[in-house]
C-alpha positions in Angstrom: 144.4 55.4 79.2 143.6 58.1 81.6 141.4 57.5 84.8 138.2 59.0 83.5 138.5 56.6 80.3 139.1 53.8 82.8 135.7 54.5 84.7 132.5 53.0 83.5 130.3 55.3 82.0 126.3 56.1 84.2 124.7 53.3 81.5 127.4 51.0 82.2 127.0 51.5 86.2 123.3 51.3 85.7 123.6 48.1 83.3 125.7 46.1 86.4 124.1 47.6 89.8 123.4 45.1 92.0 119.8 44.7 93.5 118.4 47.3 90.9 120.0 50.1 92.6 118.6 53.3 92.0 120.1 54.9 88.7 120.1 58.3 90.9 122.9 56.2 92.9 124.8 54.9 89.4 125.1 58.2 88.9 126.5 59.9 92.2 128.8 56.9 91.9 130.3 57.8 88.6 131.4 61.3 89.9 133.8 60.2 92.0 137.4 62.1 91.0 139.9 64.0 93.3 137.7 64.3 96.1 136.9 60.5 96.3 137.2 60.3 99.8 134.2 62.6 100.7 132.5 62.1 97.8 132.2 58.3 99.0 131.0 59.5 102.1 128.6 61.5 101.0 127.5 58.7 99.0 127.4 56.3 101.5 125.6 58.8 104.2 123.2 59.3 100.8 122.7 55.8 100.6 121.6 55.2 104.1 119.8 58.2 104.3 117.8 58.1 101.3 117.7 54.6 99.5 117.0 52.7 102.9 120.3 50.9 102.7 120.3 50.5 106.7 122.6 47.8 106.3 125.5 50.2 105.6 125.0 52.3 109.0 127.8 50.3 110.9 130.1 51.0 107.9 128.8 55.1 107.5 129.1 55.1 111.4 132.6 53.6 111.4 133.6 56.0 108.6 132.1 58.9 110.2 134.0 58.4 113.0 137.4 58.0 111.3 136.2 61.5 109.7 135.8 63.2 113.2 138.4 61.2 114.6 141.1 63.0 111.5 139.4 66.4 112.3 140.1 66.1 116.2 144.0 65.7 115.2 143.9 68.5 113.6 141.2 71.1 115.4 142.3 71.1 119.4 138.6 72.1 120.5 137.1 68.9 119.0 137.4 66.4 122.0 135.2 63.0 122.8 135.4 59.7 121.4 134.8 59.9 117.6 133.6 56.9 117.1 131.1 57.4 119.9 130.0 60.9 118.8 129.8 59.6 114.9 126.9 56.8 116.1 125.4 59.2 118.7 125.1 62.1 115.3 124.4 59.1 113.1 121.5 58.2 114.9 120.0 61.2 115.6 120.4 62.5 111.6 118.2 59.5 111.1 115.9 59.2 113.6 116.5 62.4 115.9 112.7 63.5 115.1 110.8 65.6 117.6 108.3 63.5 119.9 106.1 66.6 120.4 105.7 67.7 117.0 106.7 64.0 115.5 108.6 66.0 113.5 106.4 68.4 111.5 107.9 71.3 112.9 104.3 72.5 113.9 102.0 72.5 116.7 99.1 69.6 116.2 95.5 71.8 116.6 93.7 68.9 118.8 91.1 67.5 117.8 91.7 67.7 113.9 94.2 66.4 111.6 95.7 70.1 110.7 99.2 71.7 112.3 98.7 75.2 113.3 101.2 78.1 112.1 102.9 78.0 115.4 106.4 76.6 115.4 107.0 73.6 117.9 108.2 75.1 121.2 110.0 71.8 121.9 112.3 72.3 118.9 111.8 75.5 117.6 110.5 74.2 114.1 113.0 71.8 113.3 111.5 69.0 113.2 114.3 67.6 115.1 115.1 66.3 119.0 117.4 68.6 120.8 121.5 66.9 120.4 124.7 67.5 122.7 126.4 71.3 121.6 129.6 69.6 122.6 131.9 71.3 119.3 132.6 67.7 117.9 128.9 67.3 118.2 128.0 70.6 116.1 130.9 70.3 114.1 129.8 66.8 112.8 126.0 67.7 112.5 127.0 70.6 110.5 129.2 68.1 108.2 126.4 65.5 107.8 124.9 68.3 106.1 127.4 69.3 104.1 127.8 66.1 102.4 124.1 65.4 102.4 124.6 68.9 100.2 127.7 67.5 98.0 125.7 64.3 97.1 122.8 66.0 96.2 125.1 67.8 94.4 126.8 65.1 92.6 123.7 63.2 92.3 122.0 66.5 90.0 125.2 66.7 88.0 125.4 63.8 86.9 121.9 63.3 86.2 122.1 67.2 84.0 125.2 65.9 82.1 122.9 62.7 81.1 119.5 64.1 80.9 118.3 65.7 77.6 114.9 68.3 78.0 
């Protein structure tokens, strides 16, 4: 048999999850093929990120850093400790929000419940705290985002191949 045949199908995922996983996360999990290795990632940094499942970070944290730790071999302007940087970016992905704006991006008009259309000067309208611009520190935020963007991904797929409108 080949390896797709091998794979149980999105029901069958759906059928066995454990603790009535999401069938959003049956699905993402199905996709996994050449790419396994971030795929799983993304998955996992999915996971955390979106279905609550806090009691993976240690294990997304410890796999991030192996991730940056590979791409420091290989990229000589990547320096720090990976494993360090990967909890540091971990952390901040989840909870970096901005304490001025508490992370609506906006400026608060006092006095009412309404955000003005000015931007945050404290973080420019990201909604986000200021992190390290160390290059293993910008490389890795702009890779969280990247494979929060190739679950997403995966996750849509998968749900398109299965959904009939």
């Amino acid at each position: 048999m080949t390896e797709t045949k091998d794979r149980p199908t999105v029901e069958e995922q759906y059928i066995t999850a454990e603790g009535g996983r999401p069938i959003i996360a049956a699905a993402a999990l199905a996709s996994i093929g050449e790419n396994s290795k971030r795929v799983s990632l993304a998955l996992m940094l999915w996971s955390v990120t979106y279905e609550g499942r806090s009691e993976r970070k240690k294990e997304l944290a410890e796999a991030l850093g192996r991730h940056l730790n590979e791409q420091m071999a290989q990229r000589r302007r990547l320096k720090g400790d990976a494993w360090k940087i990967a909890k540091e970016m971990l952390a901040w992905h989840l909870h970096g929000v901005c304490t001025e704006c508490d992370g609506r991006k906006y400026v608060a008009i006092q006095g009412t419940p309404s955000l003005s259309d000015n931007l945050c000067p404290h973080c420019q309208g990201t909604g986000k705290r200021p992190y390290p611009r160390e290059a293993a520190h910008s490389w890795l935020v702009g890779e969280i985002e990247s494979l929060t963007a190739l679950a997403s991904g995966e996750v849509m797929k998968r749900l398109n191949e299965r959904m009939t409108l």
